[in-house]
C-alpha positions in Angstrom: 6.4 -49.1 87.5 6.4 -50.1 83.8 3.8 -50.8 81.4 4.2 -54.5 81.8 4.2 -54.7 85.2 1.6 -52.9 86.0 -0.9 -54.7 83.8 -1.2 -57.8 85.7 -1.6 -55.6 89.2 -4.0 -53.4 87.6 -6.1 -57.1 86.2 -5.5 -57.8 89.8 -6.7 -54.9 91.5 -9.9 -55.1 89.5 -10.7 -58.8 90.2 -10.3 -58.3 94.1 -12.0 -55.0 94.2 -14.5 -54.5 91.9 -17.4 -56.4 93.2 -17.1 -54.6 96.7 -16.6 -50.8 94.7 -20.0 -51.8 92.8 -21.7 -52.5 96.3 -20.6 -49.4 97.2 -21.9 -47.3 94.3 -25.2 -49.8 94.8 -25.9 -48.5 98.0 -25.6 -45.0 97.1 -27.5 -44.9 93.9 -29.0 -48.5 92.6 -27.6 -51.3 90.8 -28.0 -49.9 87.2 -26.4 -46.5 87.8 -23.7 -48.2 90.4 -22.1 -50.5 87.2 -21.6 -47.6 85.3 -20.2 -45.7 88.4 -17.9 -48.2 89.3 -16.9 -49.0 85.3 -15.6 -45.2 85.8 -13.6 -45.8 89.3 -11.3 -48.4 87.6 -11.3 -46.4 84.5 -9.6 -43.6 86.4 -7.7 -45.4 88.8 -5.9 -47.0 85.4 -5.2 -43.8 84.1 -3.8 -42.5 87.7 -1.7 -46.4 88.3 1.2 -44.4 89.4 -0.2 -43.1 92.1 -1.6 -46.2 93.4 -0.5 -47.3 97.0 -0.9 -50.6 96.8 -1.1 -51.2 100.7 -4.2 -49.0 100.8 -5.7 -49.3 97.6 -9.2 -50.2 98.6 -9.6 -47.0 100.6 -8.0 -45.2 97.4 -10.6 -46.6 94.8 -13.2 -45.6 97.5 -11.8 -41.9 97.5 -12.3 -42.1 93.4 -15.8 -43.5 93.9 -16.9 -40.5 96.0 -16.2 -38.6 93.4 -17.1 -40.3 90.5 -20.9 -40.7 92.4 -20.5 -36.9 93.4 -19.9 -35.9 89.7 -22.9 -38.4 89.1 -24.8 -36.4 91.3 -24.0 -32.8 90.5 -24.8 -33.6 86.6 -28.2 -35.2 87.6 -29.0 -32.1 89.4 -28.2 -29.9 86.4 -30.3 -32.1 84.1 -32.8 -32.2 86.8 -33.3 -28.0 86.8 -33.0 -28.0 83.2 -35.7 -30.2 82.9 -37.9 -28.2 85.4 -36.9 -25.3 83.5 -38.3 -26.5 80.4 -41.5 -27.4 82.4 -41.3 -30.9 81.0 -39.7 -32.6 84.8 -42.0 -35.1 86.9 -41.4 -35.8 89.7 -40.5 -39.8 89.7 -42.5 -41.8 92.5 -39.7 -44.9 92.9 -38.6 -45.5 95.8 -35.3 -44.6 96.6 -32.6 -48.0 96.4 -32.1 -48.7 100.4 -36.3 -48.3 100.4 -36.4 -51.0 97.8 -34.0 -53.1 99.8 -34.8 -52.9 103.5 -38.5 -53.7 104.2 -38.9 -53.8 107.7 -40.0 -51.1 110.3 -36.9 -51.0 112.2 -34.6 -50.6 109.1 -36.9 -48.2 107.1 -36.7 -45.5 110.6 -33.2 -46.3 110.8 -33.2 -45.1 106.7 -35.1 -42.2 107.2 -33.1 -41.1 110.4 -29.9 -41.7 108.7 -31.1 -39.0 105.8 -32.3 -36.8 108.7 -28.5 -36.3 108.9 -26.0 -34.2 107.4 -24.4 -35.4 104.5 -21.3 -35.5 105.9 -22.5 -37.3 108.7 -24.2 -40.2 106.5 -21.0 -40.3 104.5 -18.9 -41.9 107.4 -21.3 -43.6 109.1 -22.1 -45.2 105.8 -18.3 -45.9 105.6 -17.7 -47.2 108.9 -21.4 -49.3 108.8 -22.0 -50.5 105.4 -18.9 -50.5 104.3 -17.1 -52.1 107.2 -13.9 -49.5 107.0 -11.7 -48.7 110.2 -10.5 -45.3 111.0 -7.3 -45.5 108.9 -9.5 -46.5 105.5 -12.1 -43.8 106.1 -9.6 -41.3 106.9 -7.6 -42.3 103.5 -11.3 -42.4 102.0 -12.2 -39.1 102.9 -8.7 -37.0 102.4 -8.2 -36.4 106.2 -6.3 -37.2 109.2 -7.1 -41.1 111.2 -7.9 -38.6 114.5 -10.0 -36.3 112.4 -11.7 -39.4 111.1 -12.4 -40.9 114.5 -13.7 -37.9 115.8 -16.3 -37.0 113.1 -17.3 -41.2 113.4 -17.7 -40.5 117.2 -19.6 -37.3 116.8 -22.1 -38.4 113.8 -22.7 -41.7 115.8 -23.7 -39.2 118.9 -26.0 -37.2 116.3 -27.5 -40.2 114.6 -28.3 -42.0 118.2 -30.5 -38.9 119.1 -31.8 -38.6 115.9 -33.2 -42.2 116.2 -34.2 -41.7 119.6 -34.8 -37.5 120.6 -35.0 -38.8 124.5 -31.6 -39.2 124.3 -29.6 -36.2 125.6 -26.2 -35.1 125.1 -25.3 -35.6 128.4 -26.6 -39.0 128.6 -24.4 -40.0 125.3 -21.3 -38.1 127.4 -22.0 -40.1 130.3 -21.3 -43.4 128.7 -17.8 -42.9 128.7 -17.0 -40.8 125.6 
């Protein structure tokens, strides 16, 4: 695709997309950091415009959040231990964003069991949950088959439900009709 024709898909692709990438960034790391975040995701996804499947392209820009947020992450946590380094760090007593958010009981164990989990369980329960994605989108999101998506969504559900509730047993959850 030329120049000129791909200036009015990328215009496009921003104003139909950028409003659900900065709620994804939101719920990952706040409002402030997530406009910057997602400022980046469209930056790169116009600099990588030939490789844009335009089909799937909300997946896609989800793909390039992860990373951007990852990146995000891994710098924080070198300015982080530099600053404990230099004895100068405190430790910062905000709440995290989804604390800020989600007041009740009910929501605030379902938060803390949800972080009880391994990343890469929160990731794609986050994705299927909060983000409303079906198997095809997460797997696109994520780099990895549909059926390796579906499965790791099956098993991180089965981890989270005894997580929120420990009476639950394995073969209680296999007995439902896995």
């Amino acid at each position: 695709m030329n120049q000129n024709q791909s200036g009015p898909r990328l215009a496009e692709m921003f104003s139909s997309y950028y409003e659900e990438v900065l709620a994804f960034c939101a719920r990952r790391v706040g409002r402030g950091e997530a406009e910057d975040a997602a400022a980046d995701v469209f930056t790169i996804a116009v600099r990588r415009a030939e490789e844009i499947d335009w089909t799937t392209v909300r997946p896609w820009l989800y793909g390039i959040a992860r990373g951007v947020l990852a990146n995000r992450w891994r710098a924080l946590q070198r300015r982080q231990r530099l600053l404990m380094r230099m004895a100068t760090f405190t430790q910062s007593t905000s709440e995290p964003p989804a604390d800020v958010v989600v007041r009740r009981v009910e929501d605030h164990e379902a938060l803390v069991a949800l972080q009880r989990l391994r990343a890469n369980d929160r990731e794609i329960l986050m994705l299927a949950a909060w983000e409303e994605m079906s198997g095809p989108e997460i797997a696109q999101t994520l780099g990895i088959t549909v059926s390796a998506a579906e499965q790791r969504l099956h098993r991180a559900k089965k981890r989270y439900a005894r997580v929120l509730d420990p009476q639950v047993t394995a073969s209680s959850l296999t007995s439902e009709g896995t």
